[in-house]
C-alpha positions in Angstrom: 0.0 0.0 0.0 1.6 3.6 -1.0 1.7 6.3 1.6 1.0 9.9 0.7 4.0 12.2 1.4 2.2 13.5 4.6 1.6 10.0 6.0 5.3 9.6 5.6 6.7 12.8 7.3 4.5 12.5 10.4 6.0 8.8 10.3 9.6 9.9 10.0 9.2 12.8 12.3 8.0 10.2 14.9 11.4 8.3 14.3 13.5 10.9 15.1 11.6 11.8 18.2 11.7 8.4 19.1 15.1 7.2 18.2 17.3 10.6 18.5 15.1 12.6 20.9 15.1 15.7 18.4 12.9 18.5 19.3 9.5 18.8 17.6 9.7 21.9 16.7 12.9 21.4 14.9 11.2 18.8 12.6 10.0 20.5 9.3 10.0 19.6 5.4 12.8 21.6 5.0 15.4 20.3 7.7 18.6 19.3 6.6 19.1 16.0 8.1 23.0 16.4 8.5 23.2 20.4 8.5 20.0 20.7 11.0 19.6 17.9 13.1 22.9 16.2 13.4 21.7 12.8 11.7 25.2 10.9 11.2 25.2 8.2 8.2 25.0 5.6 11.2 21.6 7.5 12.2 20.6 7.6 8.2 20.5 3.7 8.5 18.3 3.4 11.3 15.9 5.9 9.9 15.8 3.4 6.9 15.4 0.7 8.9 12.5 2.2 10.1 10.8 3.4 6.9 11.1 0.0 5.6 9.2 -1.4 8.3 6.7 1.3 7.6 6.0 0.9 4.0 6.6 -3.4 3.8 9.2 -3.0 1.2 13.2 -2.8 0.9 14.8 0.4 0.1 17.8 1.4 -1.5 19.9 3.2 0.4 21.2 4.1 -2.7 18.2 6.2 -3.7 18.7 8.8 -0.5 22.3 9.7 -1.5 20.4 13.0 -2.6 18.3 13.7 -0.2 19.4 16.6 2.2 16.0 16.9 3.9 13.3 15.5 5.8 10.8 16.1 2.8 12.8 15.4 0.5 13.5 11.5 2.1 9.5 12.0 2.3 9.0 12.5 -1.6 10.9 9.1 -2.1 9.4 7.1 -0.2 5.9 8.2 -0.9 6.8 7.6 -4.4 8.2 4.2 -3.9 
């Protein structure tokens, strides 16, 4: 089952409350995951991980190489 874009950023923001105790309000679309919130490539991993156990399917890591924020590691996944 495909998840909208929205569906996926509440799920990812949810993992990196969870997991790395980053501050709500720090957690928009826009957020560089390195630059903004400190996620390492060891944290990267984990948030994978995760999303694969949220949309039932694997992901290459491959395909996030790009991604510098939290919406735009939203747009791929929803579009997976």
């Amino acid at each position: 089952m495909a998840h909208s874009k929205q569906e996926v950023l509440e799920h990812i923001n949810g993992v990196l409350i969870d997991l790395f105790e980053i501050e709500k309000d720090k957690l928009v679309p826009e957020a560089k995951l390195y630059d903004d919130l400190d996620i390492d490539s060891i944290d990267t991993i984990d948030l994978l991980i995760e999303l694969k156990k949220f949309v039932g399917k694997d992901i290459d890591a491959d395909a996030f190489i790009d991604a510098k924020t939290i919406g735009e590691v939203a747009e791929i996944i929803s579009n997976m």
